[in-house]
Backbone as CSV, one residue per row, in Angstrom:
resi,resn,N_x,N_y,N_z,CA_x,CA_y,CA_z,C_x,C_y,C_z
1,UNK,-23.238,-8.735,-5.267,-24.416,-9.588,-5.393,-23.986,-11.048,-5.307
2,UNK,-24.467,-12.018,-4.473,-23.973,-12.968,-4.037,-22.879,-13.657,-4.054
3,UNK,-22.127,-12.745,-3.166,-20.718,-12.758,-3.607,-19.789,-12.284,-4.319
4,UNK,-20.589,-12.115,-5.156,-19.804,-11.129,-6.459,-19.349,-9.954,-6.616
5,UNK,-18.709,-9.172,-7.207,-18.458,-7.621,-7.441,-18.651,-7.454,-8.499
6,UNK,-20.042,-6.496,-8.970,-20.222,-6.276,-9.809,-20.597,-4.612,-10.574
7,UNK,-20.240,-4.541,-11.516,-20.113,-2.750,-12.100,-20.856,-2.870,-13.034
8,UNK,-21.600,-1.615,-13.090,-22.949,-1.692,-13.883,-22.802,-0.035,-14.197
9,UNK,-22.768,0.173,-15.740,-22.766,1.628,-16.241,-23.729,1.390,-17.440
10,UNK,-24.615,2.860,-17.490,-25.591,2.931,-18.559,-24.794,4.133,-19.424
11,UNK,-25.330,4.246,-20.394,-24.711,5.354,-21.730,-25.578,5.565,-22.694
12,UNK,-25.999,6.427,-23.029,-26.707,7.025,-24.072,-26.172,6.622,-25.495
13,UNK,-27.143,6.358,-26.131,-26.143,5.805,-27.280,-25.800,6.738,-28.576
14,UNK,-26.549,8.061,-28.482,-26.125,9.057,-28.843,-27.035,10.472,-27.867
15,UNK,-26.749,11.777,-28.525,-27.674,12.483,-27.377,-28.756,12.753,-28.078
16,UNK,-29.373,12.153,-29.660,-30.678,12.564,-29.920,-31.536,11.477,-30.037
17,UNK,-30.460,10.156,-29.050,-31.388,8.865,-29.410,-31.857,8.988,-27.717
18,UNK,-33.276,8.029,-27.708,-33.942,7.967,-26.551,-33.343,6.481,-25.957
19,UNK,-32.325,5.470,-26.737,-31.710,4.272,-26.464,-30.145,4.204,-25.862
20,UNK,-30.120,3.212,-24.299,-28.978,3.465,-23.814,-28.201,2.100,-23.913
21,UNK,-27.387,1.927,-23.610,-26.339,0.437,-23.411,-25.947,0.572,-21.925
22,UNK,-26.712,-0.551,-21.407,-26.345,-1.061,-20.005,-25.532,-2.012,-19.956
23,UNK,-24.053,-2.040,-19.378,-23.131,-2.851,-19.566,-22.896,-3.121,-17.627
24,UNK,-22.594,-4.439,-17.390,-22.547,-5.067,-16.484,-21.300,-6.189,-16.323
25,UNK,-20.294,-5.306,-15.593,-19.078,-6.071,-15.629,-18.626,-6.829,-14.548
26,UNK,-18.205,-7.954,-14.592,-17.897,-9.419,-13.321,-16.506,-8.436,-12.915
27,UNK,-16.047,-8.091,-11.566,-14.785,-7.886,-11.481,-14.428,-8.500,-10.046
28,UNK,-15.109,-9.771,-9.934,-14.432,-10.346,-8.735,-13.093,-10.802,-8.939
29,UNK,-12.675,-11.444,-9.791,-11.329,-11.916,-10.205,-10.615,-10.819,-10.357
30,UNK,-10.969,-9.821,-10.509,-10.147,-8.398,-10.573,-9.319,-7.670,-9.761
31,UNK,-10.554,-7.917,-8.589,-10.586,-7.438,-6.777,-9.500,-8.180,-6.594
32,UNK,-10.089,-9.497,-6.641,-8.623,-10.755,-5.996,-7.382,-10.385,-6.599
33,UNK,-7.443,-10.830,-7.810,-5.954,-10.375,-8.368,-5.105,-9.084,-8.093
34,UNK,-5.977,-8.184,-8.031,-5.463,-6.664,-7.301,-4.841,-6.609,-5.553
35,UNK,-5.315,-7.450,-5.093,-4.813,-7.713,-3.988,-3.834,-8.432,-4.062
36,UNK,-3.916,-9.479,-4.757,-2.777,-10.554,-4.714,-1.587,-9.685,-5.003
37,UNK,-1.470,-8.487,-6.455,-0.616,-7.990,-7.033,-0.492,-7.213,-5.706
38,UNK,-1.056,-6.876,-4.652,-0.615,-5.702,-3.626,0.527,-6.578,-2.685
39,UNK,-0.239,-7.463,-2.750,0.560,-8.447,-1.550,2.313,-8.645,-2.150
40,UNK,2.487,-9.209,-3.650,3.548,-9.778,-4.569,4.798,-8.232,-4.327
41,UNK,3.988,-7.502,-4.214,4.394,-5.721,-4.084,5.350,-5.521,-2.653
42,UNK,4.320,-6.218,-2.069,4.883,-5.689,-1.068,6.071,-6.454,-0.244
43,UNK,6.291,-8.003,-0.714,6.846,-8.609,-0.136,7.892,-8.426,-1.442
44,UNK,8.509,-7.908,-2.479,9.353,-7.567,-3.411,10.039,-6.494,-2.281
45,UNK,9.217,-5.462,-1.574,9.878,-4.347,-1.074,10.579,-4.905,0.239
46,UNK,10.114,-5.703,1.014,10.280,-6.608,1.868,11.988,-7.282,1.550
47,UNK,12.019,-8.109,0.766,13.153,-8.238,-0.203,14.394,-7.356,-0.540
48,UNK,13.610,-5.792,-0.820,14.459,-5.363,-1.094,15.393,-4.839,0.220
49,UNK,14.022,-4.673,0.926,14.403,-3.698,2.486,15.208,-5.020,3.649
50,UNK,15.449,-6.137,2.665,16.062,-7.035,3.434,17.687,-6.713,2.878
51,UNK,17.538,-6.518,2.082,19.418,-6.351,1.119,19.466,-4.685,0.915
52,UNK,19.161,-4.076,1.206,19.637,-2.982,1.845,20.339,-2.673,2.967
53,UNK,19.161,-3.399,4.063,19.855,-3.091,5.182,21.088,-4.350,5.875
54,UNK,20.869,-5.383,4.927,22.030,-6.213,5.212,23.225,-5.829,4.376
55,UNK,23.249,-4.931,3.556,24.528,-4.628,2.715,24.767,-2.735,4.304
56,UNK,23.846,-2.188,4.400,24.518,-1.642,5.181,25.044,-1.558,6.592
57,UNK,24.820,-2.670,6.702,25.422,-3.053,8.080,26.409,-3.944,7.523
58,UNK,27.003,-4.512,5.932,28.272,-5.054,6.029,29.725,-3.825,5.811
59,UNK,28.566,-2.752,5.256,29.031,-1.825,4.927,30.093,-0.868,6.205
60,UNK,29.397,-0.789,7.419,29.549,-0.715,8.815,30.461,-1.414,9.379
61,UNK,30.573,-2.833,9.014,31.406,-3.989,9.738,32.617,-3.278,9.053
62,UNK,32.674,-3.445,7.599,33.805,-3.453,7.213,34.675,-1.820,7.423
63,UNK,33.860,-0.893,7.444,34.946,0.348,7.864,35.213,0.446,9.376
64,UNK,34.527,-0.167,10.395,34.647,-0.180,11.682,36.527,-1.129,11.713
65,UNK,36.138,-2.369,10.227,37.382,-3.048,10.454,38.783,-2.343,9.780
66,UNK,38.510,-1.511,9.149,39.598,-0.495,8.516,40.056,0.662,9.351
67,UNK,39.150,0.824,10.045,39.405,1.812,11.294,40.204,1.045,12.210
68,UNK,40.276,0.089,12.467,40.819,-0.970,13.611,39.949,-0.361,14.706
69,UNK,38.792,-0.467,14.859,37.965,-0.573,15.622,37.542,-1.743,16.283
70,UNK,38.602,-3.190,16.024,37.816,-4.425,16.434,36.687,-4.751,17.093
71,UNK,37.186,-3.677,18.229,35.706,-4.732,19.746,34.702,-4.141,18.877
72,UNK,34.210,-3.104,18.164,32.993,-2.176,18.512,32.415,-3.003,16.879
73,UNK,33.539,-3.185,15.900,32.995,-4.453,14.799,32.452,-5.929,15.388
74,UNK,32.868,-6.390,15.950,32.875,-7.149,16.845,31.333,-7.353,17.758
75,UNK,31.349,-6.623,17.883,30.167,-6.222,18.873,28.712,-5.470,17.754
76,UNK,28.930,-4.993,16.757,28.052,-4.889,16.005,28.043,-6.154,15.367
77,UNK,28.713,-7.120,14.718,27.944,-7.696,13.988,27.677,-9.029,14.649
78,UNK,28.092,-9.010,16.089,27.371,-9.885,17.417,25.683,-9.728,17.356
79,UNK,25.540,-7.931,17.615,24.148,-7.941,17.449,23.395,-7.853,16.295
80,UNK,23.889,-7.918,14.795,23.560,-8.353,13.870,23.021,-9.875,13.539
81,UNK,23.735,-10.950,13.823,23.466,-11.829,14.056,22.761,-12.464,15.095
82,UNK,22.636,-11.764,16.458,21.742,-12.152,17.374,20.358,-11.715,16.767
83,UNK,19.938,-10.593,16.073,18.390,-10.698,15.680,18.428,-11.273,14.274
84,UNK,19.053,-12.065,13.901,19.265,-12.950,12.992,18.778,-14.419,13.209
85,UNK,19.321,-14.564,13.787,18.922,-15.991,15.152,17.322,-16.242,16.041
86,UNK,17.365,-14.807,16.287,15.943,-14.852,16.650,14.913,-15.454,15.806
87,UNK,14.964,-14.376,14.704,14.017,-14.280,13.739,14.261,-15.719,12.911
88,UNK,15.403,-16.473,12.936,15.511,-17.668,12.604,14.833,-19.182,13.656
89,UNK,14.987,-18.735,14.726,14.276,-19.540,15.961,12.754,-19.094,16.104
90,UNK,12.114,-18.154,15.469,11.049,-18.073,15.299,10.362,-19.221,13.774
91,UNK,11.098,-18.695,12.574,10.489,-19.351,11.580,10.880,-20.734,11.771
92,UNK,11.803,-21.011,12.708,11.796,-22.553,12.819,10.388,-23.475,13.125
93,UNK,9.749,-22.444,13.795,8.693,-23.092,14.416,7.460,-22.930,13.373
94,UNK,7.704,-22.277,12.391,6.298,-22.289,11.422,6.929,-23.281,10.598
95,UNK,5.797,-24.287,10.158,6.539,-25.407,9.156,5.949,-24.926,7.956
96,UNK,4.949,-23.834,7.865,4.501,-23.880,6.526,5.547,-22.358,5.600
97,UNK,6.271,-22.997,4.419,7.072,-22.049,3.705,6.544,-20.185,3.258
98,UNK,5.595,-20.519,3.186,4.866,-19.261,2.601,4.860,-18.030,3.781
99,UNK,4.763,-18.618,4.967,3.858,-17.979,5.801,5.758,-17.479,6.452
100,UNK,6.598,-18.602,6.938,7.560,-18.004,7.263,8.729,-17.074,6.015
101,UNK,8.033,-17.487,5.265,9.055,-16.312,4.126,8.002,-14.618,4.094
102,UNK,7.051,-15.242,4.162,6.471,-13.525,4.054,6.263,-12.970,5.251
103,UNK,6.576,-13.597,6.290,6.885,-12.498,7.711,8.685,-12.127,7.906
104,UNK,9.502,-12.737,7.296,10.739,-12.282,7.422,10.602,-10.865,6.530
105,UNK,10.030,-11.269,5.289,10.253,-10.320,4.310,9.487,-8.714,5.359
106,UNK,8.109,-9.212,5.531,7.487,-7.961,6.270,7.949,-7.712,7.547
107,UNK,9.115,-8.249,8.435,9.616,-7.886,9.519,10.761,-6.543,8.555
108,UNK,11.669,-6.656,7.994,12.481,-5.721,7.143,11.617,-5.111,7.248
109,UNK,10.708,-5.094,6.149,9.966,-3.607,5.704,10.194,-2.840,6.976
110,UNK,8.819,-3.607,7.663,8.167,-3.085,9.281,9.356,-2.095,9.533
111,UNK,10.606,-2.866,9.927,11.805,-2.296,10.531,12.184,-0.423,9.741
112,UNK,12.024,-0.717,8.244,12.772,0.804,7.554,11.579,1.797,7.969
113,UNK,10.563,1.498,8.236,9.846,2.358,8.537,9.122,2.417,10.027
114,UNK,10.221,2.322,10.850,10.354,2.300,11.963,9.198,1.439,13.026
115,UNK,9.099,0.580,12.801,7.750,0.061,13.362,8.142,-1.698,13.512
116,UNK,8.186,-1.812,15.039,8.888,-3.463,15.273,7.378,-4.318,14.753
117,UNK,7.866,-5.436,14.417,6.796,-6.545,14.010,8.045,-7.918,14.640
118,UNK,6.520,-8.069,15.753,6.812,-9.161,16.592,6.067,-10.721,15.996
119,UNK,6.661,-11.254,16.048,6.262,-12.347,15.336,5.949,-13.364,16.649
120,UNK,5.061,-14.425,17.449,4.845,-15.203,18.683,4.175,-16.459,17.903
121,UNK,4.840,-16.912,18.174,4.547,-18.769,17.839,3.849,-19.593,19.312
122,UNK,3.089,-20.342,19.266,2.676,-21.286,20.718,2.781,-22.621,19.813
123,UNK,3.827,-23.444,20.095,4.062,-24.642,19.794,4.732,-24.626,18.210
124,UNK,4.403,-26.118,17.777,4.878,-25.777,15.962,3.822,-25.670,15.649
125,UNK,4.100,-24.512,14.711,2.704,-24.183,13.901,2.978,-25.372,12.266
126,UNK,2.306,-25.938,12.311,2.010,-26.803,10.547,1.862,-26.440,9.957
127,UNK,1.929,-27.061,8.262,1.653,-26.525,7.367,-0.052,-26.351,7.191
128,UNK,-0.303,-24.769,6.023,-1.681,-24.719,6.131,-2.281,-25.428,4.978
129,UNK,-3.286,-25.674,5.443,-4.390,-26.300,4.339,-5.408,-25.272,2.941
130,UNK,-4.431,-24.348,2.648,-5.037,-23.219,1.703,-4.318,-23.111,0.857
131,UNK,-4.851,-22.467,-0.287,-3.999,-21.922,-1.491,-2.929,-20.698,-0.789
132,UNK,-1.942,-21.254,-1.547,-1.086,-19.986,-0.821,-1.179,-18.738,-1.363
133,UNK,-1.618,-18.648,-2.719,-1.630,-16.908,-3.260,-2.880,-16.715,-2.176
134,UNK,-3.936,-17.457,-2.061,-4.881,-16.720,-0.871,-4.559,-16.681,0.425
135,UNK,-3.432,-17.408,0.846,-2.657,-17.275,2.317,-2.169,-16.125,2.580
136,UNK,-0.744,-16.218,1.514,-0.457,-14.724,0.992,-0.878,-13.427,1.513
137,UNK,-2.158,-13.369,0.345,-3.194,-12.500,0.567,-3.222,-11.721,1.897
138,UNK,-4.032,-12.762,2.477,-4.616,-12.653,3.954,-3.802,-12.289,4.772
139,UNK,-2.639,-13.010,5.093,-1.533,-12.471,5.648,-0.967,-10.981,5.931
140,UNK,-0.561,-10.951,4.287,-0.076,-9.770,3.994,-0.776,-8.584,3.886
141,UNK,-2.304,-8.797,3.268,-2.984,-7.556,3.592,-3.242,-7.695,5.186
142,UNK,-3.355,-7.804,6.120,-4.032,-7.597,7.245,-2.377,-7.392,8.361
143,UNK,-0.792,-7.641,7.753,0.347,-7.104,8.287,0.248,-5.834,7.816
144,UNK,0.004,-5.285,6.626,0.590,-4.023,6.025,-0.533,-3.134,6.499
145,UNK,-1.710,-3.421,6.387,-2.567,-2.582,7.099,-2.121,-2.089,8.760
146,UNK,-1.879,-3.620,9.431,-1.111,-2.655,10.443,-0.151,-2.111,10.701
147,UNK,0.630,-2.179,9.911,2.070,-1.516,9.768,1.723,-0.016,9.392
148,UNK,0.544,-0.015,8.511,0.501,1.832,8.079,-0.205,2.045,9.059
149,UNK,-1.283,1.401,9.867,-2.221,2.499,11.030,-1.220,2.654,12.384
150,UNK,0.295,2.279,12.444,1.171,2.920,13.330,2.175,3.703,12.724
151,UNK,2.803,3.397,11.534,3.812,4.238,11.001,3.360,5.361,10.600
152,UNK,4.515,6.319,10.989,3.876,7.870,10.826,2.942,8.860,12.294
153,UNK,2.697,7.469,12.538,1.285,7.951,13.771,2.323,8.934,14.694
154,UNK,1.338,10.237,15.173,2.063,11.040,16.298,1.891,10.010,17.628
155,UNK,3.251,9.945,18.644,2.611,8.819,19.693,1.599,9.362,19.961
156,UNK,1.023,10.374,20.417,-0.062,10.773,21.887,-1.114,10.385,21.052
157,UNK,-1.757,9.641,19.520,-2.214,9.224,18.756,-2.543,7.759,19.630
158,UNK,-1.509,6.866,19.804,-1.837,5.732,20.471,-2.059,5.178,21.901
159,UNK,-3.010,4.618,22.223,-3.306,3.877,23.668,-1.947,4.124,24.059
160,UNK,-1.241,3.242,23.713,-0.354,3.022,24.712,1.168,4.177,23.805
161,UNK,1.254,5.253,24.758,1.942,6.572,24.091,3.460,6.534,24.686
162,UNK,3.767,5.094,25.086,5.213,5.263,25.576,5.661,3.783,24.807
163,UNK,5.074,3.305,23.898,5.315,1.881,23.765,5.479,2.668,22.256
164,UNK,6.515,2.005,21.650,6.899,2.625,20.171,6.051,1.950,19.591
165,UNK,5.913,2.009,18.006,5.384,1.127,16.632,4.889,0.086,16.709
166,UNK,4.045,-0.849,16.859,4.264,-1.881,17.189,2.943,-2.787,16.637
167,UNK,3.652,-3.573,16.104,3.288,-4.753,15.520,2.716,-6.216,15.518
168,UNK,2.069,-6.964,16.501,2.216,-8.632,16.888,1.624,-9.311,16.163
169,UNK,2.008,-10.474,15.418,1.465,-11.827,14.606,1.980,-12.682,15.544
170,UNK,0.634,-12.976,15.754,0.198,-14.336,16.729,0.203,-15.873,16.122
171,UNK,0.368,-16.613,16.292,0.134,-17.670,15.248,-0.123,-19.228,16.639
172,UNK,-1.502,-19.265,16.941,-1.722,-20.385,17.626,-2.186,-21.305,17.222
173,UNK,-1.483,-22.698,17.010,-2.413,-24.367,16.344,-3.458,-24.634,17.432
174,UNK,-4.635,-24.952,16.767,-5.753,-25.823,17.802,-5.276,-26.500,18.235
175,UNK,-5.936,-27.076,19.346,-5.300,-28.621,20.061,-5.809,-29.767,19.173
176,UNK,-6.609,-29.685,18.317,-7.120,-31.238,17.283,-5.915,-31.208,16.275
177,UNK,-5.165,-29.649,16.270,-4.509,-29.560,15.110,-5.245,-29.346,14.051
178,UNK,-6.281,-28.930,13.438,-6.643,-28.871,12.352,-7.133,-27.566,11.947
179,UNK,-7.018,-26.472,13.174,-6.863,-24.923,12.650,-5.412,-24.096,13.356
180,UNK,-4.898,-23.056,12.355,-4.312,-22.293,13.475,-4.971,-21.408,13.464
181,UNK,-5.045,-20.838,14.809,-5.622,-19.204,14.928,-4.739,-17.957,14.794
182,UNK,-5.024,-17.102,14.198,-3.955,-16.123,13.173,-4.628,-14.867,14.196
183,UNK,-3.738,-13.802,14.853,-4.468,-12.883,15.304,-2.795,-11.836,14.722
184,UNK,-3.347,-10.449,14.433,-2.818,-9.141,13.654,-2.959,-8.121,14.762
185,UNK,-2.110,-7.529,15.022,-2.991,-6.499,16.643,-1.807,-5.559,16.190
186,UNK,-2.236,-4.330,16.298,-1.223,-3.203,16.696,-1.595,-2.057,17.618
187,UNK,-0.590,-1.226,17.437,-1.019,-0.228,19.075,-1.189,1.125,18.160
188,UNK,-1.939,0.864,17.300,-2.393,2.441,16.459,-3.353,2.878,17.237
189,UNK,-4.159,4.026,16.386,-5.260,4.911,16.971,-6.392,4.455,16.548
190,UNK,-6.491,2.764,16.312,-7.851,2.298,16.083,-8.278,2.551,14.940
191,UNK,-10.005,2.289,14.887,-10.528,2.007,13.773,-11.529,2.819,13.984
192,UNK,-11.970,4.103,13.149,-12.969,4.869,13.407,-14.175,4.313,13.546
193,UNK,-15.384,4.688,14.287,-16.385,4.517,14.508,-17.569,4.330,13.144
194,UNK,-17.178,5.312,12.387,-18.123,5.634,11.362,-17.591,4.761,10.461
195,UNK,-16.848,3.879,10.803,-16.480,2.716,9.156,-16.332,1.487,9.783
196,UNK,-16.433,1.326,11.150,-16.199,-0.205,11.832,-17.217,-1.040,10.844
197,UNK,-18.636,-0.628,11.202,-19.824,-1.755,10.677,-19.615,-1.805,8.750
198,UNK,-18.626,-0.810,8.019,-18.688,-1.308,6.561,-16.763,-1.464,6.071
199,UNK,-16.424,-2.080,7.122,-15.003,-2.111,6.922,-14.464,-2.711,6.408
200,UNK,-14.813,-4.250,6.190,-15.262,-4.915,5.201,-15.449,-4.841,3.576
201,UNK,-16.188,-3.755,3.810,-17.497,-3.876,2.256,-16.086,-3.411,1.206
202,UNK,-16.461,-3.648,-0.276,-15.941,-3.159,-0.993,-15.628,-1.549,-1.188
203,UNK,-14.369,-1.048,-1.134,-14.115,0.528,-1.688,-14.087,1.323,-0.246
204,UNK,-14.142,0.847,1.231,-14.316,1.448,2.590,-12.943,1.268,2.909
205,UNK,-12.244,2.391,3.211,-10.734,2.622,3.647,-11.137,4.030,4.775
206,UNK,-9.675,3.331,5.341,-9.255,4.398,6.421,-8.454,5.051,6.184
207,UNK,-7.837,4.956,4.547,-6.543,5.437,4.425,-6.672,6.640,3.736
208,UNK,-5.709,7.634,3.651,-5.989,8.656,3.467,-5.951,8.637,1.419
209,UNK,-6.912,9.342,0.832,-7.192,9.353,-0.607,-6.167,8.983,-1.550
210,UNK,-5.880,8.455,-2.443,-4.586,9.035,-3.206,-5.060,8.046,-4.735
211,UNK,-4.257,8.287,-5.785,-4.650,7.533,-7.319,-5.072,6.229,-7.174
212,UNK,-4.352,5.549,-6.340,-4.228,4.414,-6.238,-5.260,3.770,-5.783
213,UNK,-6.290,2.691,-6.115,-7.647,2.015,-5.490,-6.951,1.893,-4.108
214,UNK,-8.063,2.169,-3.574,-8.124,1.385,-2.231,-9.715,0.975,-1.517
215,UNK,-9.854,0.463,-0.449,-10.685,-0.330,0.373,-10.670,-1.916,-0.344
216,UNK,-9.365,-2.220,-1.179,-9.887,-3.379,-1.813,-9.493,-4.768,-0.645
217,UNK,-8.239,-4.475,0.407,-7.295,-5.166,0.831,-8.494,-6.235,1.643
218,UNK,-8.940,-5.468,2.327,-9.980,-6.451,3.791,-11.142,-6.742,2.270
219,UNK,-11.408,-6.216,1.834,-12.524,-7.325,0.623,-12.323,-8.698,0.140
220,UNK,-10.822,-8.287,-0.142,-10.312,-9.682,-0.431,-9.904,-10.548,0.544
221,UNK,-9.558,-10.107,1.689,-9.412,-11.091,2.817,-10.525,-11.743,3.310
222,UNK,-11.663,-10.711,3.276,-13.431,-11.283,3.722,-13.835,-12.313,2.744
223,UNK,-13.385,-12.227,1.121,-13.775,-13.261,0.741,-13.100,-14.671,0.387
224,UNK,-11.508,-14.592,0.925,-11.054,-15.373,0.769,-11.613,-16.214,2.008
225,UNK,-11.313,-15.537,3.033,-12.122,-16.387,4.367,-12.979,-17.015,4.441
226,UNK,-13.673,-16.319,3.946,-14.953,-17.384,3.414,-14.911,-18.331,3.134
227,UNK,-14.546,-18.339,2.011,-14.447,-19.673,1.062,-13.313,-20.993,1.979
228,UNK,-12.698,-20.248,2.833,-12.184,-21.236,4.144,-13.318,-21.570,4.863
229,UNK,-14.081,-21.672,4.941,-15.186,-21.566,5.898,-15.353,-21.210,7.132
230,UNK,-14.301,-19.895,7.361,-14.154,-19.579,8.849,-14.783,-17.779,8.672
231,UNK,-14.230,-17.378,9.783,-14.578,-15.957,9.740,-13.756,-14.776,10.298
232,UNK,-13.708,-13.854,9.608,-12.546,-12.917,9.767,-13.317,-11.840,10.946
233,UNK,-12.494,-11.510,11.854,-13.280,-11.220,13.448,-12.455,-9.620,13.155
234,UNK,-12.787,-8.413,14.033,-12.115,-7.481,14.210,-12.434,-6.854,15.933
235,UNK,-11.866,-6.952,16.407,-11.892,-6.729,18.227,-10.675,-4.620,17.960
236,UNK,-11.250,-4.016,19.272,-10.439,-2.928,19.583,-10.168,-3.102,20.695
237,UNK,-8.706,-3.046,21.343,-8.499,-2.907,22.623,-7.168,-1.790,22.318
238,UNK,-5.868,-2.022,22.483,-5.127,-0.868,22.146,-4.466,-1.312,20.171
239,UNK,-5.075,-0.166,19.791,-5.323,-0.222,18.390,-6.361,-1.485,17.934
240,UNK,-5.919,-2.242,16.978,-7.121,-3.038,16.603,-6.563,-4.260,16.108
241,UNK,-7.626,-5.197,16.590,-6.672,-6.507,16.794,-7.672,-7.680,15.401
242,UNK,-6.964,-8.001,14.346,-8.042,-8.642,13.444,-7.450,-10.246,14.242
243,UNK,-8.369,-11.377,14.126,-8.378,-12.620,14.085,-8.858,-13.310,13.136
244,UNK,-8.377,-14.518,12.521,-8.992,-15.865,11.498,-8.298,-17.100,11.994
245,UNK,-9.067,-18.045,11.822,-9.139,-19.128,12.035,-8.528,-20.004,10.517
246,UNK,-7.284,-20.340,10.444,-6.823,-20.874,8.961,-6.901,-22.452,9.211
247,UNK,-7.714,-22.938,8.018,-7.349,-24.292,8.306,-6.006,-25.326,7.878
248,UNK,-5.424,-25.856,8.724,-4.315,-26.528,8.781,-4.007,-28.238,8.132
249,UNK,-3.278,-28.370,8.131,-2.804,-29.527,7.587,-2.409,-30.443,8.818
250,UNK,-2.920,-31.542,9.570,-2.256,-32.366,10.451,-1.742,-33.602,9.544
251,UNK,-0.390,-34.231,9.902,-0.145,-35.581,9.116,-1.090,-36.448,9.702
252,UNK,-0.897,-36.629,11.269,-1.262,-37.694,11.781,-2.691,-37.839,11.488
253,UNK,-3.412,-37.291,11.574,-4.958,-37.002,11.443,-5.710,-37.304,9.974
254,UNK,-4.379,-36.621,9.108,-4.392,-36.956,7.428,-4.232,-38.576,7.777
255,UNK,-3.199,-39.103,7.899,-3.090,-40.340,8.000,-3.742,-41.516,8.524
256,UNK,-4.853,-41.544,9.629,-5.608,-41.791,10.403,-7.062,-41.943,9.811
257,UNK,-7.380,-40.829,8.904,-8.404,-40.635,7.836,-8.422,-41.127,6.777
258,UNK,-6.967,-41.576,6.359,-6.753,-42.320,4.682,-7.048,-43.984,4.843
259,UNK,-6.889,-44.511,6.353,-6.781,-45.508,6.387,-8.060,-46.610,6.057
């Protein structure tokens, strides 16, 4: 209700009274925070799935070097460090901290569970003009969502059935500079028909049942967006491609405006 999430339970106040207690509980701050805690979750695992797999590939270097295996040590931790470099010549180009620490962290994950996450920059991207636990958020719920609608997937499941796992965060600055455009796309099996128009809404998941709440992730992204004053888009072409419009931070423009 305008905006809000709200829970509403009635109760009998005994079973020979004809009087009930209608209780009406605010749990928008609830929703948010539950997401936020999903997001904090997931980039911990991110973390972890970063020092795992960098302790086992030193793990690798070093018996390849006890073996006297030189070239083939040599040559592994060549290509250790070449997608090291990459992924470092990528976050060079995002200036805002948040955004390039929680795609390194979710490139790891992506990786243990077999599924590449491509990261594409067009120019330097700036810092953003948002709260970062709601950057966060947005981010991270709308990576991990696509990371699970390909991991696991049988290929002949996806459009494109010869192209592995796959992942792209787009990250384009306006030309005024004062938005970037954020697009999420993967090559899953889409977004069913019967939940596109409430995909959105509170408690609507694609994911399969389990203890744990779900449909909360895109709730909280729909209403953080909002309150950006932009709008969270969802397009299908091979798997499903979300877009937002984040607003950005320009100096020059800041500076130009103070004067």
């Amino acid at each position: 209700m305008a905006g809000r999430t709200l829970v509403a339970s009635c109760t009998r106040v005994s079973e020979d009274s004809g009087l009930r207690v209608l209780m009406v509980q605010d749990q928008t701050e609830l929703s948010r925070m539950s997401g936020e805690l999903d997001t904090v979750r997931t980039m911990a695992a991110g973390l972890r799935a970063q020092t795992h797999e960098h302790a086992n590939r030193m793990h690798t270097v070093v018996s390849l070097l006890e073996l006297e295996r030189y070239p083939q040590a040599r040559d592994f931790a060549a290509s250790t460090l070449e997608g090291s470099v990459r992924l470092g010549e990528t976050a060079r180009e995002i200036e805002d901290p948040y955004v390039a620490a929680l795609l390194a962290g979710k490139t790891a994950t992506a990786h243990e569970r077999g599924v590449e996450l491509v990261v594409v920059t067009h120019g330097q991207v700036p810092p953003l003009a948002v709260d970062p636990s709601e950057l966060v958020s947005v981010l991270g719920n709308l990576v991990d969502n696509a990371v699970d609608a390909v991991s696991g997937v049988d290929p002949t499941d996806r459009p494109g059935e010869e192209e592995p796992p796959t992942v792209e965060v787009e990250l384009v600055p306006s030309r005024d500079g004062r938005l970037v455009h954020l697009t999420v796309a993967d090559n899953g099996p889409g977004i069913r028909p019967d939940v596109r128009e409430r995909l959105f809404d509170h408690g609507v998941t694609t994911k399969p049942a389990t203890d744990a709440p779900r449909g909360v992730g895109l709730d909280v992204v729909r209403r953080a967006v909002e309150g950006w004053g932009t709008e969270l888009t969802v397009s299908h072409e091979a798997g499903a491609v979300f877009s937002v419009d984040i607003p950005a931070q320009h100096p020059a423009l800041d500076r130009k405006e103070n004067r």
